[in-house]
C-alpha positions in Angstrom: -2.0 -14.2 -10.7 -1.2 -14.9 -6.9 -3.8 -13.2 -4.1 -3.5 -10.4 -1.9 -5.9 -9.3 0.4 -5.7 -5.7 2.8 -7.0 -5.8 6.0 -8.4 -3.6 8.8 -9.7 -5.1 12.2 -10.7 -2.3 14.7 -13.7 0.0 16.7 -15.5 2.1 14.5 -16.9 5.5 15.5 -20.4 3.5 16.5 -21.6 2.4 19.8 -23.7 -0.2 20.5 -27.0 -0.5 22.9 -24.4 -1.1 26.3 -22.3 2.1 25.0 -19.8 -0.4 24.2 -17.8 0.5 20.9 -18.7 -2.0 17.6 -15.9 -3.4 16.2 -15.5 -4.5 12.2 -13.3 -6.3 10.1 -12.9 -5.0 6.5 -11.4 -7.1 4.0 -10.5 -6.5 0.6 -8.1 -7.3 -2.4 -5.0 -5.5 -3.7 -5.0 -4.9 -7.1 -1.6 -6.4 -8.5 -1.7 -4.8 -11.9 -2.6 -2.2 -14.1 -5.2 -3.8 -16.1 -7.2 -5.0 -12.8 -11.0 -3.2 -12.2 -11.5 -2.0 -9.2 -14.9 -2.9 -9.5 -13.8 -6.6 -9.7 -12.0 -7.0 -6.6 -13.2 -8.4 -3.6 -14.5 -7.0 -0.7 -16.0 -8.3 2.7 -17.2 -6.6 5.8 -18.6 -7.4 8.7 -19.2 -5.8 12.4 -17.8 -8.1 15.6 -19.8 -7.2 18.9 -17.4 -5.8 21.5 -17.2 -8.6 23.5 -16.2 -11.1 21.3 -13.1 -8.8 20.2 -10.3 -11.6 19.2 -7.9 -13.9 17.0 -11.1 -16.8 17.3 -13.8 -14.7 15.9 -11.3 -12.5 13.6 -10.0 -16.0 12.1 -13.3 -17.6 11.8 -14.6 -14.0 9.7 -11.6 -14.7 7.6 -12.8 -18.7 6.6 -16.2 -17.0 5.8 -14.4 -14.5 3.2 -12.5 -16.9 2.1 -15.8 -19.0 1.7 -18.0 -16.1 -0.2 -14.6 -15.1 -2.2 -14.7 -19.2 -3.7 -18.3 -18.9 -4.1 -18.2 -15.9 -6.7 -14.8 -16.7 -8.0 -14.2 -19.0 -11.2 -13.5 -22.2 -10.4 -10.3 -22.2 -11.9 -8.8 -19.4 -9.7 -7.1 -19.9 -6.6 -9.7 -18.8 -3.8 -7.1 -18.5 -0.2 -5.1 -15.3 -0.5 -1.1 -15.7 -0.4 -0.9 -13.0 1.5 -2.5 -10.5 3.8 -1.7 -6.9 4.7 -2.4 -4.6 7.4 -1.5 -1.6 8.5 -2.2 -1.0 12.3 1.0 -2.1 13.8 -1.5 -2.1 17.4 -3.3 -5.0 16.2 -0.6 -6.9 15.2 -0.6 -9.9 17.8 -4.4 -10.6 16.8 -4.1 -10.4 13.2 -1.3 -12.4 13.1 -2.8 -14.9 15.3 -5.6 -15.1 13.4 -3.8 -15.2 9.9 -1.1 -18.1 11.1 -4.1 -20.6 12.4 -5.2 -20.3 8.8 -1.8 -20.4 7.0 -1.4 -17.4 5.5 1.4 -14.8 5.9 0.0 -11.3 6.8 2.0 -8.1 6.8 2.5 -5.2 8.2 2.0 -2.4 5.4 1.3 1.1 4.0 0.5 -0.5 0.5 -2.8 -0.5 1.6 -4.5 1.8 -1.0 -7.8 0.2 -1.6 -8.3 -0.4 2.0 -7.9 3.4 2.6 -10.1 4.5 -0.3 -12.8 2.0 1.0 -12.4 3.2 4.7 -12.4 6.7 3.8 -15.8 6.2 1.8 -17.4 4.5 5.5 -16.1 7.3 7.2 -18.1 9.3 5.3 -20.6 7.7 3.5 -21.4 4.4 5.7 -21.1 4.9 9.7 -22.7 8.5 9.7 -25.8 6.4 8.7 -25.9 3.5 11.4 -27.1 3.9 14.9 -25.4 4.9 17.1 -22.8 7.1 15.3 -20.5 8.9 17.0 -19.1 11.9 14.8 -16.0 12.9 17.4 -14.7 9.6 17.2 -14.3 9.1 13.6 -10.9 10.3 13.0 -9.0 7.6 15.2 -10.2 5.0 12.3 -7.1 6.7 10.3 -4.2 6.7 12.7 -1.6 4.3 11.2 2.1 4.7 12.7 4.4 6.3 14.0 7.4 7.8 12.3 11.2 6.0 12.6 14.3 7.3 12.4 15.7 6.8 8.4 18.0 4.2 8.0 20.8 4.2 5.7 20.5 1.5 3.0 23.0 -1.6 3.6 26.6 -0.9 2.3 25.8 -4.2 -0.2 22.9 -2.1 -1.6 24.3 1.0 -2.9 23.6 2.3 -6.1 25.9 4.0 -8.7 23.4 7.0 -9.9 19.3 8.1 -9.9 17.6 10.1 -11.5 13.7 11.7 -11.6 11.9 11.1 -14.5 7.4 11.7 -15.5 5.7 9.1 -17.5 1.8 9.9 -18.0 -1.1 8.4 -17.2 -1.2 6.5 -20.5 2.0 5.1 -21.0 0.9 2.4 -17.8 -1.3 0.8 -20.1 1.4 -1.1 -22.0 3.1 -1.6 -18.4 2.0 -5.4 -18.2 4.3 -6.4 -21.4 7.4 -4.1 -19.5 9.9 -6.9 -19.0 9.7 -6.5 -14.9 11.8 -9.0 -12.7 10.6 -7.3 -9.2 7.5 -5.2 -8.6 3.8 -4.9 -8.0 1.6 -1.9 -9.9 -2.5 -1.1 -9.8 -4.8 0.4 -12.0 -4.7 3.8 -11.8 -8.7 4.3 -12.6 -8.4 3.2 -8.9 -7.1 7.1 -8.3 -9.6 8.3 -10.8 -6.4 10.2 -12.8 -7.2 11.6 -16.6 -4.7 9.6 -19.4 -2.4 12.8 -19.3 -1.9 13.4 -15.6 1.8 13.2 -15.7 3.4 10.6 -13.0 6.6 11.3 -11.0 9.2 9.0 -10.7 12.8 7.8 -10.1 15.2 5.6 -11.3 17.8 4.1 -9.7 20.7 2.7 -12.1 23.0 0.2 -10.1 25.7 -3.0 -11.4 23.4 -5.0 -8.9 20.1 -4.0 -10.3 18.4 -7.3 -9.6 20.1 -7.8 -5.9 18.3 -4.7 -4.8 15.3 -4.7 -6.7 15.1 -8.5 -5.1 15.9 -6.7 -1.6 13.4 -4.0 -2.4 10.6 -6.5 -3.1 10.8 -8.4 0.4 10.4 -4.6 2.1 6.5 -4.2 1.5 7.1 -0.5 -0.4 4.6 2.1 0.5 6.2 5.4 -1.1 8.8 7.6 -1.8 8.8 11.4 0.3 11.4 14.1 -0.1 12.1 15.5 3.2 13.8 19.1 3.5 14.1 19.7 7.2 16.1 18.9 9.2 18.0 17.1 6.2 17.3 17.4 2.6 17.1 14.1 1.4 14.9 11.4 -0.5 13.5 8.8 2.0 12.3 5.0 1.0 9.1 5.0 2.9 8.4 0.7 3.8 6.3 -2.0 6.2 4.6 -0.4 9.0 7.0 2.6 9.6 10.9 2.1 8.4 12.4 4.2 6.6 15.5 4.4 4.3 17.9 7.1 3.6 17.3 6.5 -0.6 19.6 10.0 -1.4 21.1 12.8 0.1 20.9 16.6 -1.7 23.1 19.0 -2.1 23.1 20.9 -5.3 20.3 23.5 -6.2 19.0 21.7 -9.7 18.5 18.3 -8.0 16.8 20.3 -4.9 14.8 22.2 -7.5 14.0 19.0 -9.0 13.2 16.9 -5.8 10.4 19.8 -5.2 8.8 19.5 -8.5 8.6 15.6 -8.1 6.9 16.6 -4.8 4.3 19.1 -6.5 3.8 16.2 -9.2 2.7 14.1 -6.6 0.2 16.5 -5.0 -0.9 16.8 -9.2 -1.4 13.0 -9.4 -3.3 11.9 -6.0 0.3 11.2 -4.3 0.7 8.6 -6.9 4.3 8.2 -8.2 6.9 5.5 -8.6 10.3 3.9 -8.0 12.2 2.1 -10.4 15.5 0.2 -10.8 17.5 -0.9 -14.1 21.2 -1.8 -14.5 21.8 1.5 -16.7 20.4 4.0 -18.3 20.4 1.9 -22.2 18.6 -1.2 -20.7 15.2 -1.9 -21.7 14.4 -4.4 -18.5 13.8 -2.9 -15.0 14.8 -5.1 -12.6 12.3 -3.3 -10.5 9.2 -1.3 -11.2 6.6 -0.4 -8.3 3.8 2.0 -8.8 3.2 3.7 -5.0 1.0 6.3 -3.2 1.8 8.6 0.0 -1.1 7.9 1.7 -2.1 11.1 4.4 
């Protein structure tokens, strides 16, 4: 199984003995599957004083996780991620920097769930406790992007017909024998969800299933929204910001229905998921992701 890490390089809500604000890099893995533990993947943190803020040190923190990740790992495994993602589109330059002197692609993304969950617990578990906290700063360690205009998908990529669909929390336990060509999933003990929690989703049938769910894979997919104002329509949420016009609505049952997939999503932590096949009959998806609107 190949390696993704997630990554987050910036101040935290703690100042140092100069009043200067303490920087930290966070690193930790992406769970690719649904059989992963979250309490197996690997995590790394470390603070970087104010001063010494750039690609050098953030590059040399990364050898040193890469270092403690071979350490623990079997010796079998492959230790150097194939990729890193990151989702604040201000540090771009640096991480990037950083990540090509070592070889490895990095990415802007929303598919950053871990990440969140572990920043979410610092915020309020971790920094309250260090010295020099500040409380009224803590909320700029989650702002992540700004908005884009939704783009309609390429004329090559349109689809014939989509439709929403539920699976529960149960049936993803079988999902690893699914015979997937494109796609990327995670446990969901990760969102803590009971076996029965039911998961929205949608299908998307197309002639040219594996052409899009090929195009879809090389978009980093964060999640699917339904939108009602100033358009009602279903939006392909990807990378740092874009956005995709997935489907327009018109007719009252399919807005009825795009609600309830909304209110399923607020039922199952956000959690839902896209999929493609070349009809309704086939048993292969030529795509399957499993997502999360992160807030």
């Amino acid at each position: 199984m190949s390696i993704v890490w997630e990554l987050d390089f910036y101040s935290r809500p703690i100042l140092d003995e100069n009043q200067k604000k303490v920087w930290e890099v966070l690193v930790c893995e992406s769970p690719l599957d649904t059989r992963q533990s979250p309490d197996s993947l690997f995590r790394y943190a470390q603070f970087c004083p104010n001063q010494q803020v750039n690609s050098i040190w953030l590059r040399e923190a990364l050898e040193e996780a890469i270092a403690l990740r071979a350490h623990h790992a079997n010796a079998e495994s492959k230790q150097t991620p194939q990729k890193i993602r990151f989702f604040r589109r201000q540090m771009s330059n640096m991480i990037l920097k950083a990540c090509e002197d070592l070889g490895i692609p990095a990415q802007a993304s929303r598919r950053t769930y871990t990440l969140d969950r572990w920043l979410q617990q610092r915020i309020k578990d971790f920094y309250p406790n260090q010295p020099g906290y500040q409380a009224s700063t803590a909320a700029s360690s989650f702002v992540r992007y700004e908005p884009q205009t939704p783009q309609p998908l390429p004329d090559a990529l349109q689809y014939e017909k989509w439709a929403f669909v539920t699976l529960e929390v149960a049936a993803f336990e079988e999902m690893h024998d699914w015979d997937i060509a494109f796609g990327e999933a995670f446990p969901l003990s990760l969102m803590g969800l009971a076996p029965d929690t039911r998961i929205p989703g949608i299908i998307i049938f197309s002639s040219r299933a594996t052409p899009l769910a090929g195009w879809m894979s090389g978009l980093e997919l964060a999640f699917v929204s339904f939108e009602s104002q100033p358009n009602t329509r279903l939006l392909l949420e990807t990378g740092a910001s874009d956005s995709w016009i997935l489907a327009g609505i018109q007719d009252p049952q399919t807005l009825s229905e795009a609600k309830g997939f909304e209110s399923a999503k607020q039922n199952a932590s956000m959690v839902h998921f896209l999929a493609v096949q070349s009809s309704p009959t086939s048993e292969r998806f030529a795509g399957f992701w499993l997502l999360q609107e992160l807030k």
